[in-house]
ROFINU-862952 format. One record per residue: residue number from 1; residue in one letter; x, z, y of N, C-alpha, C in turn. Coordinates in steps of 0.2 Angstrom, whole numbers, padded with zeros to 4 digits. Layout:
SITE    n  res    n_x    n_z    n_y   ca_x   ca_z   ca_y    c_x    c_z    c_y
SITE  NUM    a      X      Z      Y      X      Z      Y      X      Z      Y
...
END
This chain:
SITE    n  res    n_x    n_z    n_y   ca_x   ca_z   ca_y    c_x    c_z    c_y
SITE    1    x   0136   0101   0088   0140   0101   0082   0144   0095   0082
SITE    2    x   0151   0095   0079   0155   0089   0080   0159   0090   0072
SITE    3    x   0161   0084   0070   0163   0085   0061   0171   0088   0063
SITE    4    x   0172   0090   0058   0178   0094   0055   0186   0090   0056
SITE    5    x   0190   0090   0059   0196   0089   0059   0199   0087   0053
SITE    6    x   0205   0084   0053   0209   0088   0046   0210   0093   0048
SITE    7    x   0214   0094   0055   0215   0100   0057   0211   0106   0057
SITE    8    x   0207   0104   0057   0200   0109   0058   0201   0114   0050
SITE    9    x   0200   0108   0045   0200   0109   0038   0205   0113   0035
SITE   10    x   0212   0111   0039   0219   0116   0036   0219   0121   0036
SITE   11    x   0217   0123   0043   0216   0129   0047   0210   0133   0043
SITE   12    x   0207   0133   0039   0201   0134   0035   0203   0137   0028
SITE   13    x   0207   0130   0027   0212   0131   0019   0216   0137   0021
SITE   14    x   0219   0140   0026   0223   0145   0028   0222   0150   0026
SITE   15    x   0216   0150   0033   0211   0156   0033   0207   0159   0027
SITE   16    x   0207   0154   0021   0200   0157   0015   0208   0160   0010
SITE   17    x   0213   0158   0012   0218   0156   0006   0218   0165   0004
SITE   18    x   0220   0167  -0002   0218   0173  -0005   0214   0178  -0007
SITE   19    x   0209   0172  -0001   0201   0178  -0003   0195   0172  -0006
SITE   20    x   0195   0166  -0005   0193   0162  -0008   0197   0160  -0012
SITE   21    x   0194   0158  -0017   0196   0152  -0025   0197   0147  -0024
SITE   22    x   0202   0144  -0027   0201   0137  -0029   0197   0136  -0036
SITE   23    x   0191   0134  -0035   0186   0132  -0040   0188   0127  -0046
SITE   24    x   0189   0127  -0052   0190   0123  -0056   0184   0116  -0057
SITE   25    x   0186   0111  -0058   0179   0105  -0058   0180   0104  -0066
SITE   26    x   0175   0106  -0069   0174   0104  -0077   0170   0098  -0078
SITE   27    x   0171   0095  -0085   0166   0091  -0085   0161   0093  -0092
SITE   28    x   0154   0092  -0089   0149   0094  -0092   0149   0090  -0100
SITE   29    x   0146   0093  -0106   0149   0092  -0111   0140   0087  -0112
SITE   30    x   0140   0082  -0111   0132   0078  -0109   0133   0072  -0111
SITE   31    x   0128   0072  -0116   0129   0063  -0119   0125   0058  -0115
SITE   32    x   0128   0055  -0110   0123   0050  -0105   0126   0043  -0104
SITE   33    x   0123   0037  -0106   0128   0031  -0107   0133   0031  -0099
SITE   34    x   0138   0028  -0099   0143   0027  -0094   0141   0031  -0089
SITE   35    x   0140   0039  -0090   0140   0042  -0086   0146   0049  -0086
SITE   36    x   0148   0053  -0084   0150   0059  -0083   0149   0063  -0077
SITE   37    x   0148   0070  -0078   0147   0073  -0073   0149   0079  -0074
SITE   38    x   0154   0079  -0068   0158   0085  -0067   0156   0092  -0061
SITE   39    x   0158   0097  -0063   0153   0104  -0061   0158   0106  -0058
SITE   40    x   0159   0107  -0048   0165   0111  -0046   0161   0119  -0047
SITE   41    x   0162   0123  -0049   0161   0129  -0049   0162   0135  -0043
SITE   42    x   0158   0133  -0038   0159   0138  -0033   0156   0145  -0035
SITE   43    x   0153   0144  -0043   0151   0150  -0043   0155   0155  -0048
SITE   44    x   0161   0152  -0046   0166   0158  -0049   0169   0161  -0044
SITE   45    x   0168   0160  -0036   0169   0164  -0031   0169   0170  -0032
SITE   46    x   0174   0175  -0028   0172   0183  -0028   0167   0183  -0026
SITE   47    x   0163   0181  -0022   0156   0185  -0020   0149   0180  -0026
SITE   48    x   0153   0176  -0028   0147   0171  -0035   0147   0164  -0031
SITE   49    x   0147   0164  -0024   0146   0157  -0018   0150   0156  -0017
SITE   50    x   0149   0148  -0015   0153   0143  -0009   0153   0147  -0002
SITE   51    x   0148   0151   0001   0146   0152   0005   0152   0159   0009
SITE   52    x   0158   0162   0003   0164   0164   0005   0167   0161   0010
SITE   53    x   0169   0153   0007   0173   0149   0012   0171   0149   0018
SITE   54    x   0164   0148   0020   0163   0146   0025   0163   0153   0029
SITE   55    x   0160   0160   0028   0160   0165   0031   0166   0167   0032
SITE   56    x   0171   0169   0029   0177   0169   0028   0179   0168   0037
SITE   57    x   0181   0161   0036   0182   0154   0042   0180   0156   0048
SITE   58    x   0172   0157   0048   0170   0158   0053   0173   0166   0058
SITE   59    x   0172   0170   0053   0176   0178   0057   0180   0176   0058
SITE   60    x   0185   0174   0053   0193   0175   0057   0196   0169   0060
SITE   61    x   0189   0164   0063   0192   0159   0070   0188   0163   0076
SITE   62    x   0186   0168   0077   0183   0170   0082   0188   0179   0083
SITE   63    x   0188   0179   0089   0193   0183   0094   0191   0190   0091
SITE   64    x   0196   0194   0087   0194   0200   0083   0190   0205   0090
SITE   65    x   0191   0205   0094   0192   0209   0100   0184   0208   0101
SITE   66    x   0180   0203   0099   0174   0200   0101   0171   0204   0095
SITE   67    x   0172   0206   0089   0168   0206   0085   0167   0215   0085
SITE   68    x   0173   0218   0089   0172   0228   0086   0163   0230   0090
SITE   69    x   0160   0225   0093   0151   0228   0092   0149   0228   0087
SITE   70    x   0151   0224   0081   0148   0222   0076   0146   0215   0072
SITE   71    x   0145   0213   0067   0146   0207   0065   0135   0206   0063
SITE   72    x   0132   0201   0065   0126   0200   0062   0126   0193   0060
SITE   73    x   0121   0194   0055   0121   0186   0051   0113   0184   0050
SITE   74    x   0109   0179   0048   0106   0178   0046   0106   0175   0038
SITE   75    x   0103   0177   0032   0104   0175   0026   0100   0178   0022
SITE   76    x   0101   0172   0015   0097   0177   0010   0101   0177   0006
SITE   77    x   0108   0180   0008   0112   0183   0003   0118   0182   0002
SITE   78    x   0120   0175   0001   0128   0172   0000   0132   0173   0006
SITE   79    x   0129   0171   0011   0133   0171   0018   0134   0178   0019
SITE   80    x   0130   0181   0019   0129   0188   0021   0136   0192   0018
SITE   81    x   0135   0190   0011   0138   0196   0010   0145   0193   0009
SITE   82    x   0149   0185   0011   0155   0183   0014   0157   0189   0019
SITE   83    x   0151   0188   0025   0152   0192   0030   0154   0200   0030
SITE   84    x   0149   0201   0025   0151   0209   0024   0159   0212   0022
SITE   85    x   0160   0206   0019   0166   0207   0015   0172   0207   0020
SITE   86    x   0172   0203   0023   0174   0200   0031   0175   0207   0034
SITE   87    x   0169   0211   0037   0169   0213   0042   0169   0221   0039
SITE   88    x   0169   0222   0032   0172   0228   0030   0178   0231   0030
SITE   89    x   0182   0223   0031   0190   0224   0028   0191   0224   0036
SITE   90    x   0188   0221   0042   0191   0223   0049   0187   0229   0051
SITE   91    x   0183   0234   0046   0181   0241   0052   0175   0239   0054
SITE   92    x   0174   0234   0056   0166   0233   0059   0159   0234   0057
SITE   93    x   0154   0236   0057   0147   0235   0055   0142   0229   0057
SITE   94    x   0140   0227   0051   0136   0223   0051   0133   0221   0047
SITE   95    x   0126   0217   0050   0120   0218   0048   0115   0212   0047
SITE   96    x   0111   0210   0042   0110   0205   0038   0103   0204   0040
SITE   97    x   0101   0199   0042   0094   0199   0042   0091   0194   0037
SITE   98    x   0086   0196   0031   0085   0193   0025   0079   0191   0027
SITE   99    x   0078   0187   0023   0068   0182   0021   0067   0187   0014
SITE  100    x   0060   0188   0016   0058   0192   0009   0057   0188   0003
SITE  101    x   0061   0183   0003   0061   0180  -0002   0068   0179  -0006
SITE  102    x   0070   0183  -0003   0080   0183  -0007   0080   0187  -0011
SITE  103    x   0084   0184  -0018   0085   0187  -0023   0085   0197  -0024
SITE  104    x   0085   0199  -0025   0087   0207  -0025   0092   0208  -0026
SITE  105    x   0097   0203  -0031   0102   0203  -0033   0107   0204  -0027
SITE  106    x   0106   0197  -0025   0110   0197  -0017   0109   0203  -0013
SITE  107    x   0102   0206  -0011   0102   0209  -0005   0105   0217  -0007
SITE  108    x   0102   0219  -0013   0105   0224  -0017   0115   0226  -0015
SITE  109    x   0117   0217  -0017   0126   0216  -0016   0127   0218  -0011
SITE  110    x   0124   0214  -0004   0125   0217   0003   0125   0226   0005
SITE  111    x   0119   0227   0003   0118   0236   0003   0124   0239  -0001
SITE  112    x   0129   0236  -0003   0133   0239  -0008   0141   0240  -0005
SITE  113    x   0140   0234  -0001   0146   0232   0002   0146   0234   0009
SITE  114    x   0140   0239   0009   0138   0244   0018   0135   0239   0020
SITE  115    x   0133   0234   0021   0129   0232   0026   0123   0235   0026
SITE  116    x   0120   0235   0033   0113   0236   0034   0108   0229   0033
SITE  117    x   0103   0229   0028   0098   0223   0026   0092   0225   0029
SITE  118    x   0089   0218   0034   0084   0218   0034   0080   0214   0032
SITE  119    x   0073   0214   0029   0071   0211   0025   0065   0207   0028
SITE  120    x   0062   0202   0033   0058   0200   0034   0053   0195   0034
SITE  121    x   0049   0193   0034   0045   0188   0034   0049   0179   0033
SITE  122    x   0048   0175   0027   0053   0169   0028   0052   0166   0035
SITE  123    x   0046   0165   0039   0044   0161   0046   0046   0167   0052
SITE  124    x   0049   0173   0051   0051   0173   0056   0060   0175   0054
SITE  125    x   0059   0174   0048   0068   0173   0046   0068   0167   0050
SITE  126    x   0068   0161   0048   0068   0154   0050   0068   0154   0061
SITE  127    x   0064   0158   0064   0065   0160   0069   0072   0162   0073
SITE  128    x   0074   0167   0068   0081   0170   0068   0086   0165   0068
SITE  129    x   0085   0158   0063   0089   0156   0063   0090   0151   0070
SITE  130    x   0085   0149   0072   0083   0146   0078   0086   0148   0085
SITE  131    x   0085   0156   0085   0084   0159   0093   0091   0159   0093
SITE  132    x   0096   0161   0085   0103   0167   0085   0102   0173   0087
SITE  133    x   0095   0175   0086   0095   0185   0087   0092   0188   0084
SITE  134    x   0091   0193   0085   0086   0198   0081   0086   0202   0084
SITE  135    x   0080   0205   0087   0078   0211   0093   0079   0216   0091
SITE  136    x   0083   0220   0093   0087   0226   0091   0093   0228   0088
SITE  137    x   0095   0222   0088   0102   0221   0085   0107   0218   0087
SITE  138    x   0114   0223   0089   0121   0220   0093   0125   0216   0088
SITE  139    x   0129   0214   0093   0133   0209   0088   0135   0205   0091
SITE  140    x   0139   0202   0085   0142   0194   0087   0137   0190   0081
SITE  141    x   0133   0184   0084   0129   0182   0078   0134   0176   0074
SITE  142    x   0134   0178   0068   0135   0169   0064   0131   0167   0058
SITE  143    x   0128   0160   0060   0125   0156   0059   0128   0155   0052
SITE  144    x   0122   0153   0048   0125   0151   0040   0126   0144   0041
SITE  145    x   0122   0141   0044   0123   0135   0042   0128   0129   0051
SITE  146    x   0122   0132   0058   0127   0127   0061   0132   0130   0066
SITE  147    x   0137   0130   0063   0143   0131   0066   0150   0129   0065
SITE  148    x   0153   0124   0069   0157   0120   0067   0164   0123   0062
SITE  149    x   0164   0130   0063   0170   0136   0058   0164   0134   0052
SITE  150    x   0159   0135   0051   0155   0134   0045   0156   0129   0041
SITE  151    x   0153   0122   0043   0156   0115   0040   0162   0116   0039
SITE  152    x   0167   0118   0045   0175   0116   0041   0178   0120   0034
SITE  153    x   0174   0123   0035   0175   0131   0028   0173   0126   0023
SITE  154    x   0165   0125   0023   0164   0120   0017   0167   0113   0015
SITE  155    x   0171   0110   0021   0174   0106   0021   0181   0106   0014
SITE  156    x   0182   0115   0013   0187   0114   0011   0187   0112   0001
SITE  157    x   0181   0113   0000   0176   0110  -0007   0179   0103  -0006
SITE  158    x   0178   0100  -0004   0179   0093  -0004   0185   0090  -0005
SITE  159    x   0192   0096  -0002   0199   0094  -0002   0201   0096  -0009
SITE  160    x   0199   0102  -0011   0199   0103  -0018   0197   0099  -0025
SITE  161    x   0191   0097  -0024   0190   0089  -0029   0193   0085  -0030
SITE  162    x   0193   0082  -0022   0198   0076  -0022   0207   0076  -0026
SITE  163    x   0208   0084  -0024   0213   0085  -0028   0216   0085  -0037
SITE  164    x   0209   0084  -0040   0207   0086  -0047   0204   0080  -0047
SITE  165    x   0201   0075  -0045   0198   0068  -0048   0196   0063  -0041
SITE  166    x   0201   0059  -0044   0200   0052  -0037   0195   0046  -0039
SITE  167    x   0191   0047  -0043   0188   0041  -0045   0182   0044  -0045
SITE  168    x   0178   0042  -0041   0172   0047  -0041   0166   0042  -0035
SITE  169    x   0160   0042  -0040   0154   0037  -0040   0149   0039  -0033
SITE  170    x   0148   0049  -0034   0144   0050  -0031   0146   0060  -0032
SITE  171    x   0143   0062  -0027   0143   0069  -0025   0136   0071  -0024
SITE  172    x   0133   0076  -0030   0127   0077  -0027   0125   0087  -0024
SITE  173    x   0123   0087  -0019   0124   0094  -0018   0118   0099  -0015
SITE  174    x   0119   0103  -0018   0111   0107  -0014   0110   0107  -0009
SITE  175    x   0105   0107  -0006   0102   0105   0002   0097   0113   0005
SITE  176    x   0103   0115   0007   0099   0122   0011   0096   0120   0019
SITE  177    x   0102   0121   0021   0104   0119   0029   0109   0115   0030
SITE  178    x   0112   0110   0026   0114   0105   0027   0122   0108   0029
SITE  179    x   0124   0112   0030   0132   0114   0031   0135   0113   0026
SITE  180    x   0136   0112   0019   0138   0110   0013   0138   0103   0013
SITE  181    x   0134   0101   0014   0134   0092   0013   0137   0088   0020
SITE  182    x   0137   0092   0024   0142   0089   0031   0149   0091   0030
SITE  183    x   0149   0096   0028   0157   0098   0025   0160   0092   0021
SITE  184    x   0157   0092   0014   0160   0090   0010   0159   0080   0011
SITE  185    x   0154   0080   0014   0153   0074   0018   0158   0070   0022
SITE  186    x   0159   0075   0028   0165   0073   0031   0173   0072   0029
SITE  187    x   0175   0075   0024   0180   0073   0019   0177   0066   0015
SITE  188    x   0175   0066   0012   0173   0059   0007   0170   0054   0011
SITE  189    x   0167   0053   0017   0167   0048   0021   0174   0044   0022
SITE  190    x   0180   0049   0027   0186   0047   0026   0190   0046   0022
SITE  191    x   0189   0050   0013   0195   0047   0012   0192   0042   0004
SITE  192    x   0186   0046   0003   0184   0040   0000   0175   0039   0000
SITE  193    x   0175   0032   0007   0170   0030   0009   0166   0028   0004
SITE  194    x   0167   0026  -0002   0162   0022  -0007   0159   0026  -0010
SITE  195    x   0161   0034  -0011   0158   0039  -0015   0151   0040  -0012
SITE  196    x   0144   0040  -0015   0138   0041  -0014   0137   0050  -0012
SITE  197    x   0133   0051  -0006   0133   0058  -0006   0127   0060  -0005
SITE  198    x   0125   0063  -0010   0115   0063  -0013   0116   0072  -0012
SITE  199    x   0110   0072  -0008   0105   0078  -0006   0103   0081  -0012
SITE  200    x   0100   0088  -0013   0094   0087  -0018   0091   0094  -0016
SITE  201    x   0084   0093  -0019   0081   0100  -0013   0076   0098  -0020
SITE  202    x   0071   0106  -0018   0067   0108  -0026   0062   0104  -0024
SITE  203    x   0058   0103  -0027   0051   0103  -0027   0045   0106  -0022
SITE  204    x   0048   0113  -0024   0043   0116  -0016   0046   0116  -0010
SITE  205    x   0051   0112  -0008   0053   0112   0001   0057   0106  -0002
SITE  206    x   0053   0100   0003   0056   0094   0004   0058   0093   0011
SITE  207    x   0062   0098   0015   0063   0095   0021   0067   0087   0023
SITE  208    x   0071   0088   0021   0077   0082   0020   0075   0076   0018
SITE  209    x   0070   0076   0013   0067   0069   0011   0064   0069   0017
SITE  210    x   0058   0073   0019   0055   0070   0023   0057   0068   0033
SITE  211    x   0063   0070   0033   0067   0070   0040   0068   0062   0038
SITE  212    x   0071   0062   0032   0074   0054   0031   0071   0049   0032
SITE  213    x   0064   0050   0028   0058   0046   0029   0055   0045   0035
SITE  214    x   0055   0050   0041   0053   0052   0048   0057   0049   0052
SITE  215    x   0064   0048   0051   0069   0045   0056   0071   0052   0061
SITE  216    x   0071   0058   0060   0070   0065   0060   0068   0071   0058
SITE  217    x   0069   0077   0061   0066   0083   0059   0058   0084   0058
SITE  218    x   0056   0084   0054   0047   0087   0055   0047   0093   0048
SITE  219    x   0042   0095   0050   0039   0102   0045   0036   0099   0040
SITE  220    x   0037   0102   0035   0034   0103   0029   0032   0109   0026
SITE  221    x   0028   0106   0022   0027   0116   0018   0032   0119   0012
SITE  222    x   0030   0123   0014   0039   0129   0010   0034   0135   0004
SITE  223    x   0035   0131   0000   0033   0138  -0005   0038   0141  -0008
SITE  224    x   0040   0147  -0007   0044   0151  -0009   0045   0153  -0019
SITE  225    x   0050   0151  -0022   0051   0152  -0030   0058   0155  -0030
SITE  226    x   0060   0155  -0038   0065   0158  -0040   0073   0154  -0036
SITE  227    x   0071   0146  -0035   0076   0144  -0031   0075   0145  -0024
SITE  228    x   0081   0150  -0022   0079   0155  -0014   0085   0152  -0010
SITE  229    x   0090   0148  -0013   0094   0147  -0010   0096   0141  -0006
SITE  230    x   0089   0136  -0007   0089   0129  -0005   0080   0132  -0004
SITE  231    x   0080   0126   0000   0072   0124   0004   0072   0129   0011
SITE  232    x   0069   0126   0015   0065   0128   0020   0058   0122   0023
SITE  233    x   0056   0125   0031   0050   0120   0032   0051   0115   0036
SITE  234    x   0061   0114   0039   0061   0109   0041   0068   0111   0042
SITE  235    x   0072   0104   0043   0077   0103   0045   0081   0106   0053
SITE  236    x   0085   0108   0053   0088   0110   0059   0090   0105   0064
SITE  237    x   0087   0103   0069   0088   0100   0074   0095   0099   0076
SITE  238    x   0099   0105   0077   0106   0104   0078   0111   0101   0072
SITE  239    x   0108   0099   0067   0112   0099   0062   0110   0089   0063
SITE  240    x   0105   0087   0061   0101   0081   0061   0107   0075   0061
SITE  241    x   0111   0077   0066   0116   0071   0067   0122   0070   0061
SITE  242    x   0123   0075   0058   0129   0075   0057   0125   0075   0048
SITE  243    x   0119   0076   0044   0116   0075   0039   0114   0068   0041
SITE  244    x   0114   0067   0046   0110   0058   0046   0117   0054   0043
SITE  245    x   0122   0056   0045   0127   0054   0045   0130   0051   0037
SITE  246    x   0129   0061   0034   0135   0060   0028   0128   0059   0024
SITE  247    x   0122   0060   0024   0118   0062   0018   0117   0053   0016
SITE  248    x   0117   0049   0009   0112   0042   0007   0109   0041   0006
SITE  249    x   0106   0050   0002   0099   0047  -0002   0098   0057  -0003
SITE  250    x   0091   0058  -0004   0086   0065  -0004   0084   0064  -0010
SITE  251    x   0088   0069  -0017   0083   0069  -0024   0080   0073  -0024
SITE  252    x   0075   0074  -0029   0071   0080  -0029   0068   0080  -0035
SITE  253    x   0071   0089  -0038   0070   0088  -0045   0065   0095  -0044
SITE  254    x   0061   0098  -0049   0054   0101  -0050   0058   0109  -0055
SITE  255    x   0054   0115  -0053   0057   0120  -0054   0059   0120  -0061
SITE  256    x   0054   0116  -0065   0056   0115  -0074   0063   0111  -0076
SITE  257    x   0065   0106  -0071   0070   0103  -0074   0076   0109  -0071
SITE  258    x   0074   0113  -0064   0082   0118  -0064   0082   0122  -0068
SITE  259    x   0076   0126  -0070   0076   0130  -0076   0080   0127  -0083
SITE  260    x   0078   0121  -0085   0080   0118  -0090   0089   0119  -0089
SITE  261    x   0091   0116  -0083   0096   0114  -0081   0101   0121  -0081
SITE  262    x   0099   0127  -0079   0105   0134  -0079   0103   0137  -0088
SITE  263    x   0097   0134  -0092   0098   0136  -0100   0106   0132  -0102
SITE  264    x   0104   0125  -0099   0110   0121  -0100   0115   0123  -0101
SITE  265    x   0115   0125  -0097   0124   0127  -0091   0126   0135  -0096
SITE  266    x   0122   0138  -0097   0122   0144  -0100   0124   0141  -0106
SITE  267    x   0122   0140  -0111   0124   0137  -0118   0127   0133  -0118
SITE  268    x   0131   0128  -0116   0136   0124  -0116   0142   0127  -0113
SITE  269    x   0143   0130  -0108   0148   0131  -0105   0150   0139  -0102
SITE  270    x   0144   0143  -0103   0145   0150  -0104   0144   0151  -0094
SITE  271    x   0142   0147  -0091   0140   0146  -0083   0136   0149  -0081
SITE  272    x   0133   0153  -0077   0128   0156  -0076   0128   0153  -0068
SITE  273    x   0121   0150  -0068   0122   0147  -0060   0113   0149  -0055
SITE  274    x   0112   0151  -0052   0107   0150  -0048   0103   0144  -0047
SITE  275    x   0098   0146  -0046   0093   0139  -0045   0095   0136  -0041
SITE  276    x   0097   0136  -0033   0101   0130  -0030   0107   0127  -0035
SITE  277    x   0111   0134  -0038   0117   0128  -0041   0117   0124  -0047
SITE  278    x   0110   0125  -0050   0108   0122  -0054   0105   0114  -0052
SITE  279    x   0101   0115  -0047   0098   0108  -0044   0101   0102  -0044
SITE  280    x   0109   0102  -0044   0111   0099  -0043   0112   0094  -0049
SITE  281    x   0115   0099  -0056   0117   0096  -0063   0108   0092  -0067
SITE  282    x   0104   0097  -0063   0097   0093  -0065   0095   0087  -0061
SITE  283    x   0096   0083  -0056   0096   0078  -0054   0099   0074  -0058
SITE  284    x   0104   0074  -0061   0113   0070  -0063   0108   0070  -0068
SITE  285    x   0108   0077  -0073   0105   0074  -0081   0097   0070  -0081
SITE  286    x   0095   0069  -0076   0088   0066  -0076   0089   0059  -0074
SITE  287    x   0097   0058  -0071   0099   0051  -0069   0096   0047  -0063
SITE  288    x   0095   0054  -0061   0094   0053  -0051   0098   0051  -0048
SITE  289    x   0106   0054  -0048   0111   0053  -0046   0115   0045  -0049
SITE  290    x   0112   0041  -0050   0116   0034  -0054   0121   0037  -0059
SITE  291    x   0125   0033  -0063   0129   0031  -0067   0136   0032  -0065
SITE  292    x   0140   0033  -0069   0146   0034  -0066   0150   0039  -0067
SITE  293    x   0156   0043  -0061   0157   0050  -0062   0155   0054  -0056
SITE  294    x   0151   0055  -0058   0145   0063  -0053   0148   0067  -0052
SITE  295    x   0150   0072  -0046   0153   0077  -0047   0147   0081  -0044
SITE  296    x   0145   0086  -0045   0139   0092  -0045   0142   0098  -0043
SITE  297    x   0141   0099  -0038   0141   0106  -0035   0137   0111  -0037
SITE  298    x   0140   0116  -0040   0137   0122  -0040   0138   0126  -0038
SITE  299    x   0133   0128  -0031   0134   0129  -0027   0135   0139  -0029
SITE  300    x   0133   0141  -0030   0132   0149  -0033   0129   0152  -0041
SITE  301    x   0131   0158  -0040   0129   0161  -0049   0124   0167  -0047
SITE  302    x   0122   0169  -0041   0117   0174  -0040   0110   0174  -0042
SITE  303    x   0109   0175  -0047   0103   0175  -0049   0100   0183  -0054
SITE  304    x   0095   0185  -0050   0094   0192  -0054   0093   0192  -0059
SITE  305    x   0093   0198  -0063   0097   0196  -0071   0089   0195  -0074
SITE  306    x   0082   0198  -0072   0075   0198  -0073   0074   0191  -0074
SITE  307    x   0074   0186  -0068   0072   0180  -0068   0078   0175  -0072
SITE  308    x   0086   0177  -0074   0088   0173  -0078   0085   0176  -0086
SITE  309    x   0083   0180  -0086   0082   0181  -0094   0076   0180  -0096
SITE  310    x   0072   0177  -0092   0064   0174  -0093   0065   0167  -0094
SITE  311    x   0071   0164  -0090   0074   0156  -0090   0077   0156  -0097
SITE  312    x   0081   0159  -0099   0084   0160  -0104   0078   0161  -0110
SITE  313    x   0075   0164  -0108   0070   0164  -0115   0063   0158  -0116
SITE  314    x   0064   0156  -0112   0060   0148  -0112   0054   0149  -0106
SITE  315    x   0055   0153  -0102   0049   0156  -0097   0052   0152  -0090
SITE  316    x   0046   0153  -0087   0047   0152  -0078   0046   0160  -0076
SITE  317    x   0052   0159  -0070   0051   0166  -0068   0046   0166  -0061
SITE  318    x   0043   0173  -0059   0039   0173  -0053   0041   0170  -0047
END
């Protein structure tokens, strides 16, 4: 893996231009001494995710002529259905291999937009993401998380910010597989290296803390909950350099403060965000993320409507 170019990143702004958003950066309506923290909103994407950009990017840098076998993805649902979107508009078929732990919402959307969904076990989804294949299935595979078309897609979050607010403390952003924080990493490294760039990962999967603390990848245990969009049981090996890189510091907030945190967002600001995109705004208002101007990525809005009306009513969902 190697970080993202400008050129890399233009080329990305190009290719999303039309079908991806320019996300607006609001600022949270949050009374916290010399603090402010601002929300970029990838979850008013057409597909609700960040996870456009980057799929987007990735099909249309690779040779159309490579893809008419078909297009195959790993995910639980955001990247996927980039892809799908991608590959309905070129003709192609393609097909989604999920962790039975993905939203319904999402995998539902996929089935909507033709894709074929398979739904399997999260330890040998994680597999999937490992080998780049699934037995029985042609294709050109793309990776959600380590593919350098991926990071520069993400990349383009970063250009966008910066164009809306120069003064900026720290960036905190949900920790899936680490393609979102190398993206937006590699832009605020170079142009502004002072900005802090904090992790955040739930409670039930702390890979990334525990990489940190290990001076690499090791396994951890993964309890699968309503935040489907962040955690796993270890860090990606090929990714390791380029998170060592951009990431500070690994927060880690508890399923009750995301809950808390998308009631928030819902009654202040009319924001419907998913558990990963919520993670982030609950570190900031717990004053994980230090003092200053925060920007919080919300990373997505997919969340089944079951588990947000359970949140919404003061409940945890299953």
């Amino acid at each position: 893996m190697h970080l993202p170019t400008e050129a890399d990143i233009a080329a990305a702004r190009a290719n999303i231009a039309g079908i991806a958003r320019r996300t607006p950066l609001w600022r949270l309506d949050a009374d916290l001494p010399d603090t402010n923290i601002y929300l970029k909103l990838e979850n008013l994407q057409p597909l609700g995710s960040f996870k456009i950009r980057a799929a987007v990017h990735a099909v249309k840098s690779r040779d159309p002529s490579l893809l008419r076998g078909g297009v195959i993805g790993a995910s639980a649902g955001n990247f996927g259905q980039g892809l799908a979107m991608v590959a309905r508009r070129m003709g192609v078929p393609v097909t989604i291999v999920a962790p039975d732990s993905a939203a319904k919402t999402k995998t539902d959307a996929l089935s909507a937009m033709g894709a074929r969904v398979i739904r399997i076990p999260f330890a040998d989804w994680w597999q999937v993401l490992l080998t780049r294949r699934f037995e029985g299935v042609e294709g050109v595979f793309f990776h959600p998380v380590a593919e350098p078309a991926v990071v520069a897609g993400n990349a383009t979050t970063a250009t966008e910010i910066l164009e809306d607010l120069t003064d900026i403390d720290a960036v905190v952003v949900p920790f899936g597989g680490g393609g979102l924080i190398s993206g937006i990493g590699s832009v605020m490294r170079r142009m502004k290296p002072g900005a802090r760039m904090l992790a955040v990962e739930a409670e039930t999967a702390r890979p990334l803390a525990a990489a940190l603390a290990a001076g690499g990848p090791v396994k951890v245990d993964y309890r699968p909950s309503f935040v489907d969009g962040i955690g796993s049981g270890m860090v990606l090996d090929e990714m390791w350099s380029l998170i060592r890189e951009h990431v500070d510091q690994a927060l880690s907030v508890s399923l009750a403060e995301i809950a808390d945190a998308i009631r928030l967002l819902a009654a202040k600001h009319h924001v419907i965000a998913e558990g990963a995109g919520a993670a982030s705004v609950a570190a900031a208002l717990a004053g994980r993320a230090g003092k200053g101007n925060i920007v919080c990525i919300i990373s997505g809005g997919n969340i089944d409507a079951a588990r947000l009306a359970a949140i919404l009513k003061g409940e945890m969902p299953a």
